[in-house]
MIFI-561020 format. One record per residue (C-alpha): x, y, z; residue in three letters; residue number from 1. Coordinates in steps of 0.02 Angstrom, whole numbers. Each point is the difference from the previous one (the first is absolute). Layout:
REM MIFI-561020
((X,Y,Z),ALA,NUM) ...
This chain:
REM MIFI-561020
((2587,-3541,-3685),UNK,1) ((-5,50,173),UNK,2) ((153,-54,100),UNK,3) ((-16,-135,146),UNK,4) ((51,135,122),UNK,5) ((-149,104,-58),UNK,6) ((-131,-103,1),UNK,7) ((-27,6,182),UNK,8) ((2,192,-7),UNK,9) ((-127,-21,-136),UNK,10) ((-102,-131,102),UNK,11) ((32,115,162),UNK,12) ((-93,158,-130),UNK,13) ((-132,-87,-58),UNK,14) ((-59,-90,158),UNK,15) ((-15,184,58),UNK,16) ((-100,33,-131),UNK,17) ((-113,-137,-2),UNK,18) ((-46,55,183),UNK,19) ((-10,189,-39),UNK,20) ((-134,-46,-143),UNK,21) ((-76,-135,122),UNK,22) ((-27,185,111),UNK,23) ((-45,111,-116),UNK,24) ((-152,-111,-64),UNK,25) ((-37,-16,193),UNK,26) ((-7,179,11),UNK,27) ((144,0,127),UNK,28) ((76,129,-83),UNK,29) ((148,72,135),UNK,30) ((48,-170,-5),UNK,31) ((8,-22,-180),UNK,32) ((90,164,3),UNK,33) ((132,-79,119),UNK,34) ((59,-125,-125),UNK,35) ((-3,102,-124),UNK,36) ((113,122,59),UNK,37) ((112,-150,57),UNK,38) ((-14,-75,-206),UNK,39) ((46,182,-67),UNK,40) ((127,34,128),UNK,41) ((108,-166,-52),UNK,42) ((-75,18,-213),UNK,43) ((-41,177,-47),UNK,44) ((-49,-34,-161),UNK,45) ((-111,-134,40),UNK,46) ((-150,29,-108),UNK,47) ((-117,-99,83),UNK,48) ((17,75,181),UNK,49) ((0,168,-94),UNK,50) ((-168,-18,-65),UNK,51) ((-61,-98,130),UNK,52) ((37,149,129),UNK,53) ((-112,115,-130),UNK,54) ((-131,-157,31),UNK,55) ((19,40,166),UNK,56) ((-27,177,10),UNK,57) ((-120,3,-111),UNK,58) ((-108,-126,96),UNK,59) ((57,137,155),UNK,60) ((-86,156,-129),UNK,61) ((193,58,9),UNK,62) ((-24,43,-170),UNK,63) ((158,108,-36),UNK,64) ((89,-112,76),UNK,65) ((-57,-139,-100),UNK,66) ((20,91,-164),UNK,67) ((181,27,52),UNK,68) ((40,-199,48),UNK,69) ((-83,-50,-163),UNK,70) ((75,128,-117),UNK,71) ((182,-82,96),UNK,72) ((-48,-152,-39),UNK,73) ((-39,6,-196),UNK,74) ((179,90,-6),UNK,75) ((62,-166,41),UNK,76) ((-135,-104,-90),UNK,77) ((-115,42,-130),UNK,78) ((-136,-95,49),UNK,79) ((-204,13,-69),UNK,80) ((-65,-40,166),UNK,81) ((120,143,75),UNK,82) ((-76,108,-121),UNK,83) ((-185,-44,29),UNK,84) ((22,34,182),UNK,85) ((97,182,-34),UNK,86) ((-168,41,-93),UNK,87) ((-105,-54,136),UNK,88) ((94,125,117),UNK,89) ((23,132,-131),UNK,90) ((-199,13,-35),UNK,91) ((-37,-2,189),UNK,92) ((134,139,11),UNK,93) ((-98,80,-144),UNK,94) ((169,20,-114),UNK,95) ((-117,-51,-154),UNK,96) ((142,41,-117),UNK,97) ((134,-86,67),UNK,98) ((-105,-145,49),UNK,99) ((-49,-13,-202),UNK,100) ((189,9,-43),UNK,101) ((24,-142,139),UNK,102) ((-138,-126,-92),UNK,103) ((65,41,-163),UNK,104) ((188,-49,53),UNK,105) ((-65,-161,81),UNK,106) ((-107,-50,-164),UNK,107) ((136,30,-100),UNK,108) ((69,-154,104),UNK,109) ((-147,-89,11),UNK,110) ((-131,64,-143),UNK,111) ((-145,-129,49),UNK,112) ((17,23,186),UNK,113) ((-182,29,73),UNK,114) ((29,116,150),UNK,115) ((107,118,-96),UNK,116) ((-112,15,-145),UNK,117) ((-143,31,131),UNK,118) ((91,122,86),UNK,119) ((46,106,-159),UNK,120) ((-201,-11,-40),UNK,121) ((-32,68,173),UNK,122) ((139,125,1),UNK,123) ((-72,65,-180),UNK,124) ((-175,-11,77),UNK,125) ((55,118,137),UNK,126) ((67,131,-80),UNK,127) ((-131,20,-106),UNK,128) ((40,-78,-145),UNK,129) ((-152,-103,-74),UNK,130) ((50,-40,-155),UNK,131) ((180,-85,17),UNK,132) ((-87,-75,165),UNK,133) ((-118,-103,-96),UNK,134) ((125,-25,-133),UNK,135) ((107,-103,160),UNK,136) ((-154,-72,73),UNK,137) ((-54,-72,-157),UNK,138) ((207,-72,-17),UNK,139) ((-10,-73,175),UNK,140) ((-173,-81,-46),UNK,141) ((71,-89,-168),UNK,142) ((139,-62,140),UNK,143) ((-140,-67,110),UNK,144) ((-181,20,-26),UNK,145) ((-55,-28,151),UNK,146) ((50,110,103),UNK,147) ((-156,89,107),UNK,148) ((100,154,49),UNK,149) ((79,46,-174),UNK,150) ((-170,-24,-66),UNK,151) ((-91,132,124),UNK,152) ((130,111,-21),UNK,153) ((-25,-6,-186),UNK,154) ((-175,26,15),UNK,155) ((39,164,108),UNK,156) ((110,57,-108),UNK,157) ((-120,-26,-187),UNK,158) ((-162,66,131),UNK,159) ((123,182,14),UNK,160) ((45,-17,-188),UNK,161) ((-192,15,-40),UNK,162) ((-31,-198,-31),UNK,163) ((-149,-52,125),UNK,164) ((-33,-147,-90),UNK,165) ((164,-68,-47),UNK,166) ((41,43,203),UNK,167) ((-168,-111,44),UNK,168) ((72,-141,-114),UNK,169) ((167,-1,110),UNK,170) ((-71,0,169),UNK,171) ((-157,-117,-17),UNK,172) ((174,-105,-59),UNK,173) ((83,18,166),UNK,174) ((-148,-17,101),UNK,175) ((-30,-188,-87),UNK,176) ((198,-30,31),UNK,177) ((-19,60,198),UNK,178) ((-191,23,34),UNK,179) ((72,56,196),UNK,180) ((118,129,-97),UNK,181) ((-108,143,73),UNK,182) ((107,133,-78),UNK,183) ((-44,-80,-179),UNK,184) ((-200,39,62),UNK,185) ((32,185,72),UNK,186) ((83,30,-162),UNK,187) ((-124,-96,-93),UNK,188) ((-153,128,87),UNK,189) ((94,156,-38),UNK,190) ((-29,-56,-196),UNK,191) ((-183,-38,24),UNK,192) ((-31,143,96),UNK,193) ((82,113,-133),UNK,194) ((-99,-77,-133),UNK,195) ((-166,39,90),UNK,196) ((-32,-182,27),UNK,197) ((-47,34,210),UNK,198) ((-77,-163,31),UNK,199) ((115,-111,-37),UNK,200) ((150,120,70),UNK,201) ((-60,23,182),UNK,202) ((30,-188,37),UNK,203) ((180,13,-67),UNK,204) ((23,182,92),UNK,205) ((-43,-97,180),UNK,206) ((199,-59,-30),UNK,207) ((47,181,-31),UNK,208) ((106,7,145),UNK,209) ((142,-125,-75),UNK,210) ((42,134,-104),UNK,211) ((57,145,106),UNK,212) ((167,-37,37),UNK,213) ((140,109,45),UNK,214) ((169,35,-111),UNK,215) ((84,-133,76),UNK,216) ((-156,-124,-61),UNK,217) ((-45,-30,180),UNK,218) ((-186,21,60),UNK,219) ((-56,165,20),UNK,220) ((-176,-23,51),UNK,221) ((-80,-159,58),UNK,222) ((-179,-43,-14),UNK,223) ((-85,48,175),UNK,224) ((-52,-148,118),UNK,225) ((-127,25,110),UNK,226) ((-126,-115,120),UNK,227) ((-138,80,-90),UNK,228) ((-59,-77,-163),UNK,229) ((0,95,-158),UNK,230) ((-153,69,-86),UNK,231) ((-22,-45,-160),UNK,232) ((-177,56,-47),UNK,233) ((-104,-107,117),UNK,234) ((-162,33,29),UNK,235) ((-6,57,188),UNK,236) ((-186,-36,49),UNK,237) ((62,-181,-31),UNK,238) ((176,1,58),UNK,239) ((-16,96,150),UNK,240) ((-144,-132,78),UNK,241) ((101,-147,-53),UNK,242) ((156,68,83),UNK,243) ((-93,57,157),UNK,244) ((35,205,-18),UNK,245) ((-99,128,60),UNK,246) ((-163,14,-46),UNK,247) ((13,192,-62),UNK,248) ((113,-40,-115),UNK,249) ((165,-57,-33),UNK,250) ((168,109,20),UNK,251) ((146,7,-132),UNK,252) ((178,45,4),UNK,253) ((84,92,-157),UNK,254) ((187,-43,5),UNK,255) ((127,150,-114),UNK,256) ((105,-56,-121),UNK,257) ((118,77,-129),UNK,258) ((9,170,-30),UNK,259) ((-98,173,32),UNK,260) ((-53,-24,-166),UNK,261) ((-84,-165,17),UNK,262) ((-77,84,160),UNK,263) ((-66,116,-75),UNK,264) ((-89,-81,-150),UNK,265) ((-61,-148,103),UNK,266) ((-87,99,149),UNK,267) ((-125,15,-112),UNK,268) ((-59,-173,53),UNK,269) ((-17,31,182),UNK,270) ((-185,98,7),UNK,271) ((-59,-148,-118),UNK,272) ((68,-125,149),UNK,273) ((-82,101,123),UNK,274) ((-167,-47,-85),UNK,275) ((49,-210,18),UNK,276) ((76,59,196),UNK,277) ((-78,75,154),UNK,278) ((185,59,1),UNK,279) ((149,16,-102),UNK,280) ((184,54,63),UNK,281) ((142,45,-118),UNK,282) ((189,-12,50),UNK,283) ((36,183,-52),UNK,284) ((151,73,-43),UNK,285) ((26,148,124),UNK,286) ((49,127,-162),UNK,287) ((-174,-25,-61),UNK,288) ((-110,-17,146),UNK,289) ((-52,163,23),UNK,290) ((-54,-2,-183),UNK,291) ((-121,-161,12),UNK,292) ((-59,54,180),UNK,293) ((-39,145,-78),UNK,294) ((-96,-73,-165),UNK,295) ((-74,-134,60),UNK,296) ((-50,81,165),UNK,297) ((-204,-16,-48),UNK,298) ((38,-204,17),UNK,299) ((8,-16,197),UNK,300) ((-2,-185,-33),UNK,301) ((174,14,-98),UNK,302) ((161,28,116),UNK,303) ((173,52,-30),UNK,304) ((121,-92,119),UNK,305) ((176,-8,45),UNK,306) ((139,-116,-68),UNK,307) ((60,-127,134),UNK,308) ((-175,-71,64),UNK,309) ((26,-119,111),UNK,310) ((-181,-57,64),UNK,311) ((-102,-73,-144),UNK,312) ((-156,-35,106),UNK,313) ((-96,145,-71),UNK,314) ((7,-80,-169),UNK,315) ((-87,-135,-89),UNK,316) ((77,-10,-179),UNK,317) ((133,58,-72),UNK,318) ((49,56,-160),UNK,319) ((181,86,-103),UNK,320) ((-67,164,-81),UNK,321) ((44,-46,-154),UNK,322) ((-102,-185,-2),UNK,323) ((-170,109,24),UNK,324) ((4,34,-201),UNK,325) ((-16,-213,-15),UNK,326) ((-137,2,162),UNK,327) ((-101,113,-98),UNK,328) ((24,-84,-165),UNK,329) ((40,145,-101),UNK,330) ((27,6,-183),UNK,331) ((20,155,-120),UNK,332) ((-181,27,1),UNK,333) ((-23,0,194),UNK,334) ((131,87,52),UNK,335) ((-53,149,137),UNK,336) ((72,158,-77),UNK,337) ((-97,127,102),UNK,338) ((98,147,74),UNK,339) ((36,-54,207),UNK,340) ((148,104,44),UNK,341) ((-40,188,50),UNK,342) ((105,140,85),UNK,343) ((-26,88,170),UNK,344) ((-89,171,-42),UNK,345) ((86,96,114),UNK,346) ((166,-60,-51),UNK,347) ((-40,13,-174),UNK,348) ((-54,200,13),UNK,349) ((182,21,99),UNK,350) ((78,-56,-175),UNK,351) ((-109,104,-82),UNK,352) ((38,137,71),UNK,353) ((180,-13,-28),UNK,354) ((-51,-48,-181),UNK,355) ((-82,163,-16),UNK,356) ((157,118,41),UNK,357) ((114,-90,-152),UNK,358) ((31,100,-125),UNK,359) ((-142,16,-137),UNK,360) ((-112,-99,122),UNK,361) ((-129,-34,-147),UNK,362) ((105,-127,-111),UNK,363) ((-45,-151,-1),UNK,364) ((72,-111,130),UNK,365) ((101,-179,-41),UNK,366) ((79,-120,121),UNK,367) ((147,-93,-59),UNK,368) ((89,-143,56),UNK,369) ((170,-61,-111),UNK,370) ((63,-148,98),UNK,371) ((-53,-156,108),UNK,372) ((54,37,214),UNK,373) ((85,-177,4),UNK,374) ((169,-6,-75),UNK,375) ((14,-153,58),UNK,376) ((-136,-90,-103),UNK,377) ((70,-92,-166),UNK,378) ((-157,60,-127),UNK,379) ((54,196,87),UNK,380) ((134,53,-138),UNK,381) ((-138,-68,-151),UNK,382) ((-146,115,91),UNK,383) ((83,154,45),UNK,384) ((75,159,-75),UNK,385) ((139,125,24),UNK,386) ((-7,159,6),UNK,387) ((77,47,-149),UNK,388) ((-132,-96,-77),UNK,389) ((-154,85,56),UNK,390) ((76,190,-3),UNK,391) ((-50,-2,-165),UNK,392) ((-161,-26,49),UNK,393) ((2,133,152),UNK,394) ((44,130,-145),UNK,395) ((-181,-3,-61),UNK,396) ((-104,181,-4),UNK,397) ((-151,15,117),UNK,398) ((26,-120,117),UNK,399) ((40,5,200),UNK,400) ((106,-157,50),UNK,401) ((-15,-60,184),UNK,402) ((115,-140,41),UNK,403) ((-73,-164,82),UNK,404) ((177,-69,-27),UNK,405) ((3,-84,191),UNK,406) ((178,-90,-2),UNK,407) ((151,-27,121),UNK,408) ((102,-11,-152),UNK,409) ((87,183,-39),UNK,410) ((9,-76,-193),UNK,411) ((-185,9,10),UNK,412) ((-38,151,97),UNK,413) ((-86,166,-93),UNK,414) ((153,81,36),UNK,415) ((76,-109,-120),UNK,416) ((-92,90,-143),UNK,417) ((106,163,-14),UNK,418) ((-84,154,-81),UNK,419) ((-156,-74,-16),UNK,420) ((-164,79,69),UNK,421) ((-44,-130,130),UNK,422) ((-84,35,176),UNK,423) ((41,-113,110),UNK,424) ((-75,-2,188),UNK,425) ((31,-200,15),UNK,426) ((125,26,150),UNK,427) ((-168,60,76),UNK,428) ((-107,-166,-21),UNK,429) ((24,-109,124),UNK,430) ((-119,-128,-58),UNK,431) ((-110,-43,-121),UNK,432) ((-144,92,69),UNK,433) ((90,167,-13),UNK,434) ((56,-64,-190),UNK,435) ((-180,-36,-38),UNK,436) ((-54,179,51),UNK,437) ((150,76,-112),UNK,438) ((-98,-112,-154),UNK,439) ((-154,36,61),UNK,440) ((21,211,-78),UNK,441) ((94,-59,-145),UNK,442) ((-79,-23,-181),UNK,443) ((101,-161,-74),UNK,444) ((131,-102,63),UNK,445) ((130,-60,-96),UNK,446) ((102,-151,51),UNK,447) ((84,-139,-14),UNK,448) ((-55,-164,72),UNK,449) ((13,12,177),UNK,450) ((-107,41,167),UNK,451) ((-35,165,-37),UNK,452) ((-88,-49,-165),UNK,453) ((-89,-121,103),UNK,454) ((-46,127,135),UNK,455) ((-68,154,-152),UNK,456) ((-110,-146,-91),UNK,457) ((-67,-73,146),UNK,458) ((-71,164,26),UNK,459) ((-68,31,-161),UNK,460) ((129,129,-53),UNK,461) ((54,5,-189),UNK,462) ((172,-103,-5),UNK,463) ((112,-26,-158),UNK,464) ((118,-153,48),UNK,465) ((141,13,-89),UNK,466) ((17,-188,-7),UNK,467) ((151,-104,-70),UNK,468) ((-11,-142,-125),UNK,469) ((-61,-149,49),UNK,470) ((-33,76,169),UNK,471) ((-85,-88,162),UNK,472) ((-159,-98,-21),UNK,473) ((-124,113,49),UNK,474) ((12,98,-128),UNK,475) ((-28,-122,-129),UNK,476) ((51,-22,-177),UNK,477) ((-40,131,-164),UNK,478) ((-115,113,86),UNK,479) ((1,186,61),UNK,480) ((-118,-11,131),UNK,481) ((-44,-100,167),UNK,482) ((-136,-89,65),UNK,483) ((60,29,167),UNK,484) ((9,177,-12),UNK,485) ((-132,93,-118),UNK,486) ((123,168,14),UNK,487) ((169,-68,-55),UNK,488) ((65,-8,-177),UNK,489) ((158,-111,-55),UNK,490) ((123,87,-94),UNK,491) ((87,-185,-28),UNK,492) ((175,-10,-96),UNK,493) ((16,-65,-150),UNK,494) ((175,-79,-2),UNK,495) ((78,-52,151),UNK,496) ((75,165,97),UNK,497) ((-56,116,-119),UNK,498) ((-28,154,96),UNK,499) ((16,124,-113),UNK,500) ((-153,-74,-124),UNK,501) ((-138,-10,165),UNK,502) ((80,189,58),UNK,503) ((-52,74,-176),UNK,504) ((-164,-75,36),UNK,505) ((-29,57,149),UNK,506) ((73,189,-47),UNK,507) ((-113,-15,-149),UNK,508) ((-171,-38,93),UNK,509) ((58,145,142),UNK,510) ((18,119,-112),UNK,511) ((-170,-43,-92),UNK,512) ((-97,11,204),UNK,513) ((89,137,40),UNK,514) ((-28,132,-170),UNK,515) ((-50,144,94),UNK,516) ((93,116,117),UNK,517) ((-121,-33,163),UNK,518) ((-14,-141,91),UNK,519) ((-165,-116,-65),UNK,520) ((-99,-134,100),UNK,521) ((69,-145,19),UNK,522) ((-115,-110,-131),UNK,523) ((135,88,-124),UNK,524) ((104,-140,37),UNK,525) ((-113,-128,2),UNK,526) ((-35,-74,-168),UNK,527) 
């Protein structure tokens, strides 16, 4: 029992608290910080001040700092709610493996306590590992069954296990819990997409953009708004006259999106709008302008503009690159898989004619590309090699290697691969036009899935994907070719990770193309 003397002093404390947390949830935070200081200063083991201040400076993004009040804190007070919000700052700090040792001490407290059991699933999630992630999923779901997040997440994590239809069964399930829950639908169309089922994907992909969020699970991309509605297949002899445009036709606006790699496989659809439009404009990205100026320069309808337009009276209708697929209703049988990427001529005969002066010029020629350019990306570390893990590859007879390894990252860079037989001239492209030309004099490509796979297909050159299990949509599900691109072939592993099994493969079919001595067209790669 307190004594009578103290209970002022404790009245005095927690009237200063009361008014710190009364500032804190009004976001007056130097306040807050004011009494605070005052509460610590007169009760340094005050555990509710402590962790409060970590509130604090974590609502400030002071995230050391907050890890360092909390951590003070739960040395006077072991606490599950302490715990919960320790994780929160540990996973935004990335410190996966401390933040896993931080839920499991605050379940052993509290073993049914919802945001710690969610937090382990996402922390297992994160690093990658499926299996005990769906194992905690499933735990926090016999805790509460409803629960819309736990249940997309689980359906993420069974769709990269191999399980479309069990991952269907989860998200339809959060989509009737919290039919707004547009992350349950973008997750929901990257399953129907995989399974070939287009038509009933593209509505869900429209909500694709609630997915792309950055590691802190903020938005990283936002859904463009513009004064200009958005085509969705319309016929345009009718539209245009009820919406008073111009009679020769009807002008649309193609807004980027995502990565060079969705660029590059979606441009596809921009002649086919130019046959709906008297005009069509694309939002280009300036590292492959000077490729698509360049291929599509026989379209003088079909323009490639700069980023930050500001005057959108030029243009009619607009439309996100990758909606065009739904405007054009395509399916698996419809899908426009023509070659429409081609290299500059004389840039491609200035590669050539470094080509020629290698060393025995007249082997056959194979691009190679190990590992993904964005570090940064979570699905990067599945898709990606090392080098040690393609030298074995590099060691193969009668073959010249030519780097299209095009990374910031010196992990990733050809240089990387010591002793290996590997020209590399990619400190020399400066875009993908100059890239394109490189392909353009090679025989195969062989890569992993990323933009320069994207960039060799697109113009018809043989490609081998090395392509990990369970890998993005496009590529579908238990198949070794694409309907996208006539010229690539999957190698697809078989178990999760399992390098070494689509490597053999791949050495296996190289060796078979590549029999003689002297270099042979390039239909000896093509099956």
């Amino acid at each position: 029992m307190p004594t009578d003397s103290a209970l002022p002093f404790e009245k005095t404390l927690n009237a200063w608290f009361n008014q710190a947390e009364e500032a804190r949830l009004a976001g007056e935070f130097d306040t807050a910080r004011t009494l605070l200081d005052r509460i610590i200063g007169q009760d340094p083991a005050h555990a509710d001040a402590l962790y409060t201040y970590g509130l604090v400076a974590l609502a400030s993004n002071q995230l050391e700092s907050a890890q360092s009040w909390v951590e003070r804190a739960l040395e006077v007070r072991s606490d599950p709610a302490y715990y919960g919000t320790l994780c929160i700052v540990q996973i935004k700090l990335r410190d996966y493996a401390r933040a896993l040792q931080t839920a499991e001490c605050g379940l052993a407290l509290e073993p049914a306590s919802l945001p710690l059991n969610f937090f382990m699933a996402v922390i297992l999630q994160v690093q990658g590992r499926s299996d005990d992630a769906a194992v905690a999923y499933h735990r926090l779901l016999e805790l509460r069954p409803d629960h819309p997040q736990a249940l997309v997440n689980l359906g993420v994590v069974v769709k990269d296990l191999g399980s479309l239809s069990e991952a269907e069964r989860h998200l339809r399930q959060a989509i009737a819990l919290a039919p707004s829950y547009l992350g349950a639908r973008a997750s929901l169309s990257q399953v129907l997409l995989a399974a070939g089922r287009y038509e009933e994907a593209w509505p869900y992909f429209e909500d694709r953009w609630a997915n792309f969020v950055d590691a802190d699970g903020r938005p990283a991309s936002v859904r463009p708004t513009l004064p200009l509605p958005q085509w969705k297949g319309e016929r345009l002899d009718i539209a245009s006259a009820s919406q008073g445009m111009p009679e020769y036709g009807a002008r649309l606006l193609v807004i980027p999106e995502q990565g060079h790699g969705d660029s590059l496989q979606f441009v596809r659809y921009l002649p086919m709008a130019l046959e709906r439009f008297a005009r069509v404009g694309y939002i280009c990205p300036p590292s492959l302008r000077r490729l698509y100026e360049e291929s599509f320069a026989h379209l003088p309808g079909l323009m490639m503009l700069d980023d930050g337009l500001s005057d959108l009276s030029d243009w009619d209708w607009h439309c996100p690159l990758m909606s065009l697929p739904m405007a054009f209703g395509t399916r698996l049988d419809n899908i426009p898989a023509a070659t429409y990427l081609h290299a500059d001529a004389a840039r491609s005969a200035s590669w050539r004619a470094r080509l020629a002066m290698l060393p025995d010029a007249g082997l056959p020629r194979v691009g190679l590309v190990w590992a993904g350019g964005h570090s940064g990306l979570t699905e990067d570390r599945a898709r990606s090699l090392n080098p040690a893990q393609v030298a074995p590859l590099l060691a193969l007879p009668n073959v010249r290697w030519i780097s299209l390894q095009k990374t910031d990252d010196p992990a990733k860079r050809a240089d990387a691969v010591t002793h290996a037989p590997l020209t590399d001239w990619m400190d020399d492209a400066t875009d993908f036009a100059d890239t394109a030309a490189l392909i353009d004099n090679l025989d195969l490509v062989i890569s992993v899935d990323t933009s320069v796979a994207h960039l060799a297909a697109a113009m018809g050159k043989p490609v081998w994907l090395l392509n990990r299990f369970a890998g993005c949509w496009r590529w579908l599900r238990d198949r070794d070719d694409s309907p996208w691109y006539p010229s690539v072939r999957l190698f697809t592993q078989l178990q999760r990770g399992d390098w070494d099994g689509v490597l053999e493969r791949v050495a296996e079919a190289l060796l078979h193309a590549t029999g003689a001595t002297y270099r042979k067209s390039y239909r000896s790669f093509v099956r």
